[in-house]
N, C-alpha and C positions, 0 to 999 in steps of 0.2 A: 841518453843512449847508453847501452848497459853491451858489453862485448863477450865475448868468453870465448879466447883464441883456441885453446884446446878442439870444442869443435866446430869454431868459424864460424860461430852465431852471433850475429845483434840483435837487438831491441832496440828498436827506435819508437817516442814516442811524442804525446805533447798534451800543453794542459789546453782545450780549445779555449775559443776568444770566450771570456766571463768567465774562466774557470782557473784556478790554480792562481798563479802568477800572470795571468795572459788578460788584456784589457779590454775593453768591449759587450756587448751585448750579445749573449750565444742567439742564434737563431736557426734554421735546419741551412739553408744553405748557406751559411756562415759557417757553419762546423762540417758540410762538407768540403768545399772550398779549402779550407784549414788543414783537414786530413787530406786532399787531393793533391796539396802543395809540398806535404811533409813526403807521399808517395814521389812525386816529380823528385822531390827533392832525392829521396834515395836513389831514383832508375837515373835522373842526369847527372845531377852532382855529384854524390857518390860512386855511381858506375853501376850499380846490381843489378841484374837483372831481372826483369819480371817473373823467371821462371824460378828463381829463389823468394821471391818476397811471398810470405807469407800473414794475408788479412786475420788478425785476432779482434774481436770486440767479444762485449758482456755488457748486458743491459742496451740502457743507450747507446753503447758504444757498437750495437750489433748491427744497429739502424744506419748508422755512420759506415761501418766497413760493406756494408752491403748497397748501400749507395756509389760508394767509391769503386767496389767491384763492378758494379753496371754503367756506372759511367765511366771509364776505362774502358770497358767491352766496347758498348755503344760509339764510344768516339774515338776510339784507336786501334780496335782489334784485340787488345790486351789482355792475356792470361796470367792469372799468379798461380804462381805455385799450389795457395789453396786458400779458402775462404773458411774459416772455426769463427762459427757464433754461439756464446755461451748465456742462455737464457733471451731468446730473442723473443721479438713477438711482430705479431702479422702486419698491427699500424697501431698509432696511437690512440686512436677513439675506439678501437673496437677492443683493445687492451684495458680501455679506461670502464668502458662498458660495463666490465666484467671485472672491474679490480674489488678489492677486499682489503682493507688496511691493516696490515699486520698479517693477513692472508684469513682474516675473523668476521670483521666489521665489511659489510659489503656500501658500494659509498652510490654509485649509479645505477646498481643492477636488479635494484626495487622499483626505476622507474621503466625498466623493460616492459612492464605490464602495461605502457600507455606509450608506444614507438614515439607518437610525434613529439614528446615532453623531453622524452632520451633524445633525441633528435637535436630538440632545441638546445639542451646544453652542450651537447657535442660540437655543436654550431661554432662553440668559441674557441675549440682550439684552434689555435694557429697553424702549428705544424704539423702534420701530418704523417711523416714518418712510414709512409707507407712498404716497409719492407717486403712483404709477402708479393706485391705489384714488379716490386724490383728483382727480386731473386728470380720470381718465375721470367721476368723481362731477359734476365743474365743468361739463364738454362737454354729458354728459348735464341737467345742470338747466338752460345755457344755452338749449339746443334747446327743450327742453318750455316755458320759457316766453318763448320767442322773442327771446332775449338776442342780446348780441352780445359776440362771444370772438375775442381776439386773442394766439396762443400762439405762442411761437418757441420751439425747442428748438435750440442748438447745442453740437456735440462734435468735438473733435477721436478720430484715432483712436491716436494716440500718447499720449494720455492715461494716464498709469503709475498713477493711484489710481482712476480711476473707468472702466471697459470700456467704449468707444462704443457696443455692444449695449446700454447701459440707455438709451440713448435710443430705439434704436430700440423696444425691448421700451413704452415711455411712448406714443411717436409710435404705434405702431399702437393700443395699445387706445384713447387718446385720438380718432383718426380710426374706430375701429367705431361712439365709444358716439357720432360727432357723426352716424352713417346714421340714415335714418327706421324702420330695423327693430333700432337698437339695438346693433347688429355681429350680426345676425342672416343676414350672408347669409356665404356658404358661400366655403370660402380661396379657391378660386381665383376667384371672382368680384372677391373684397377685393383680393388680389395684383392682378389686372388693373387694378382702377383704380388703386392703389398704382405701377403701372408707369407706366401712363400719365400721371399725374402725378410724376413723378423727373424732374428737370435733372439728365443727368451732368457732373460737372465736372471730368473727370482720376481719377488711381488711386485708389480709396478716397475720392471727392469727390466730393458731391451736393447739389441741394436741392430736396424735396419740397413743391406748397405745394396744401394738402389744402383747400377750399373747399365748406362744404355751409349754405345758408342764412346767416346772415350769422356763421357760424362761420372763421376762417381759421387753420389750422394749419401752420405751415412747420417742416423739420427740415433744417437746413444740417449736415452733416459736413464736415469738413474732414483731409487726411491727417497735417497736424501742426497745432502750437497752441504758442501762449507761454505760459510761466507768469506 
């Protein structure tokens, strides 16, 4: 836990189970469970309230905070403060699909040419991680019962493990399911206002900031990023 009294910020954090110092075997709902307890652990024990805590993940860690935000909605009503995912991606087989090692070497995405063969190794992952299901799951419950969502998605596009497309692929179904027809209206309607809400900012650099009811979604791209 890291504080900075000045201006009344913490970081709370934790190594999940098989990582760091923490014992165990990681699995998806092991590591949510994990970060769900460390969350409890701020709003009971500590006293903060949800409208202060703010969800950060990168990488994996975006699959996790984005689970924990719709499971919170889902089964308590709960709004945080806001949700920043830094290099997310939509789920893990559709991520793995399309990876590249070192962002060069493409590893499954030559066997695209024969779905069911892609298929079949996809078949072994276990976890599933399906983010992009969840976030639109979160927008959508916010809406309906008149919540309030605060969702940042940023990516660089130089990005070597994770393809800037997954966020955008998150960023749109996340702004259909925040419409009042559910993403019921037709592409190029969507596209149009998806245009008309884009800040261009130079090559490959943008930011989106998607606003419907007290829902706000922004998706910053950036052409490169630090590790």
């Amino acid at each position: 836990m890291l504080t900075d009294n000045a201006y009344n910020w913490h970081v709370i954090s934790l190594d999940y189970r098989g990582y760091g110092h923490s014992t165990g075997s990681p699995s998806e709902d092991g590591l949510i469970t994990d970060a769900s307890t460390l969350v409890d652990f701020a709003i009971n024990t500590i006293g903060i309230p949800p409208s202060r805590i703010l969800l950060l993940g990168q990488s994996l860690g975006t699959a996790v905070s984005s689970a924990v935000a719709e499971k919170f909605s889902r089964e308590r009503g709960i709004d945080f403060a806001g949700v920043v995912l830094v290099a997310s991606f939509s789920s893990l087989p559709t991520m793995l699909a399309n990876y590249s090692l070192g962002g060069v070497v493409p590893l499954l995405k030559p066997l695209g040419v024969c779905p069911p063969v892609l298929r079949f190794f996809l078949g072994f992952v276990v976890d599933k991680w399906k983010s992009l299901d969840r976030l639109a799951d979160l927008t959508a419950q916010t809406r309906a019962r008149d919540g309030r969502l605060r969702l940042s998605l940023v990516h660089a596009v130089n990005d070597r493990d994770i393809p800037s497309v997954e966020s955008v692929k998150i960023f749109e179904a996340v702004a259909r399911a925040s419409l009042e027809d559910g993403g019921g209206s037709d592409e190029a309607t969507f596209m149009e206002l998806k245009d008309d809400r884009t800040d261009i900012r130079g090559d490959n650099a943008f930011k989106i900031t998607w606003k419907e009811k007290d829902i706000i979604i922004t998706h910053e791209q950036f052409a490169y990023g630090g590790e």
